[in-house]
N, C-alpha and C positions, 0 to 999 in steps of 0.2 A: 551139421556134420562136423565142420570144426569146433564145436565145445565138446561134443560126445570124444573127439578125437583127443582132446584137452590143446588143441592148437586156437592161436588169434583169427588166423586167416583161412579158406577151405583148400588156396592153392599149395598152402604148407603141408597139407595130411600128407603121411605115406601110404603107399600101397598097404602095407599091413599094419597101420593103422587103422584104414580104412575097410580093413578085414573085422577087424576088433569093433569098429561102430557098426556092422552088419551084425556081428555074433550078438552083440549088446540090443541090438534092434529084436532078433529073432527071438533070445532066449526070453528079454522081458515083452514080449506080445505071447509067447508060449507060456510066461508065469501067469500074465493076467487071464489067458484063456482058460487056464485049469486051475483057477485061484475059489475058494470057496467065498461065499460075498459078507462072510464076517472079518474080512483081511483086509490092506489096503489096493493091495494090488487087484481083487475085485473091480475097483472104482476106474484105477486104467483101461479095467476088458468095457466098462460101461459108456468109457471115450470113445475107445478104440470102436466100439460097436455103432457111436454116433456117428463119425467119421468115414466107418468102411461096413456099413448094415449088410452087403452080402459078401461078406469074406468069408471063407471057409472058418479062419482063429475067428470071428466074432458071433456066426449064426447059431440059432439057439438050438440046432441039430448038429453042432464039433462036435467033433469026436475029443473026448479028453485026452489020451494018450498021449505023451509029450513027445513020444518020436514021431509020430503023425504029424501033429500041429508043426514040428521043428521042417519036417519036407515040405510042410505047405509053406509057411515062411521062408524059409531059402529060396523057395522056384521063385521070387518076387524079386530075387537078386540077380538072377543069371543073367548070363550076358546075351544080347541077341546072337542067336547062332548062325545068320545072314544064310539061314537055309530056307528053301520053300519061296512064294513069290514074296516079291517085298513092295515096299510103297512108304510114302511120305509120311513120319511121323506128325498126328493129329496136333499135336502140341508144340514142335521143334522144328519141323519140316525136314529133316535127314532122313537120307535113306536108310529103314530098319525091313526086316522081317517079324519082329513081335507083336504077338494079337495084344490086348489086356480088352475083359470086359468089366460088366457090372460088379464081376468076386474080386476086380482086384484093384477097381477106380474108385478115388474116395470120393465121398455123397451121391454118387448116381443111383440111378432111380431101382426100384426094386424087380426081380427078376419077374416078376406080375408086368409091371412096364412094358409096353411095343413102343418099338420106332425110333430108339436111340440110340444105335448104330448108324456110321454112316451106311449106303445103300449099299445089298451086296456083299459084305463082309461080316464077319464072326466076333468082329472086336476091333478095339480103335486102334491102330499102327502106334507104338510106341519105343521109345529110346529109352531103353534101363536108365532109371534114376541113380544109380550107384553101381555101375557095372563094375567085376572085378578082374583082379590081377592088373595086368598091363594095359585097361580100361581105364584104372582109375585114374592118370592122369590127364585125359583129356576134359573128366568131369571138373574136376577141382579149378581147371582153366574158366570156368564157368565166373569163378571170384575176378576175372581181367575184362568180363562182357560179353566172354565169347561161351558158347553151348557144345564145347568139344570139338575135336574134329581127330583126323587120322584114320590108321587103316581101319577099326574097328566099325567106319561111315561108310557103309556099302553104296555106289552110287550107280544108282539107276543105268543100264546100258543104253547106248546109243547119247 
């Protein structure tokens, strides 16, 4: 994130820097997706495809249309809405409200796959990788050791 941001350090990005490495993130997964395979950008959708095989930008039924593919891309950026029930991020252990499954975890198993959810649930609890606005500095803290914190970390009641 910090070279995309052209900064040393990740705790250095701004906030709307950190806008410009998401727009940068989106528009070139949206090139590679609707790129024809005599191009270069072709070769990134064929990364991107090994990486994230059931992503909506990578499965061999996307839709081409670049405002389409730019919605799907974005949703990957939102902030958890700390709506609905919540529970412990798989990966961070804060408390989120956000499902992510197989279309949006990179390498997991194909949606053919059973039984890699945990039990019970729709998708693994997760903490936006790059949340935005007044999100993004808790991320960048991540460059001191620590995994965020602030109001944005909804904490379990009781």
């Amino acid at each position: 994130m910090a070279t995309l941001a052209g900064r040393e350090r990740v705790e250095d990005v701004t906030d709307e820097q950190l806008e410009g490495v998401i727009k940068r993130i989106v528009d070139d997964a949206v090139e590679s997706a609707t790129a024809s395979p005599d191009i270069g950008a072709y070769d990134w959708w064929k990364i991107l495809f090994a990486l994230y095989p059931n992503s909506k930008l990578t499965h061999n039924k996307r839709s081409k249309d670049r405002a389409v593919l730019s919605r799907e891309a974005n949703q990957l950026f939102l902030p958890d809405d700390a709506e609905g029930p919540g529970r412990a991020c798989t990966f961070c252990g804060q408390w989120c409200t956000t499902l992510w499954s197989k279309m949006t975890l990179p390498l997991f198993d194909s949606n053919r796959s059973l039984n890699t959810l945990p039990t019970g649930t729709a998708g693994w609890a997760r903490v936006p990788g790059l949340p935005r606005g007044a999100l993004g500095a808790p991320v960048r803290r991540v460059g001191h050791g620590g995994l965020g914190d602030g109001a944005h970390v909804r904490q379990p009641a009781g």
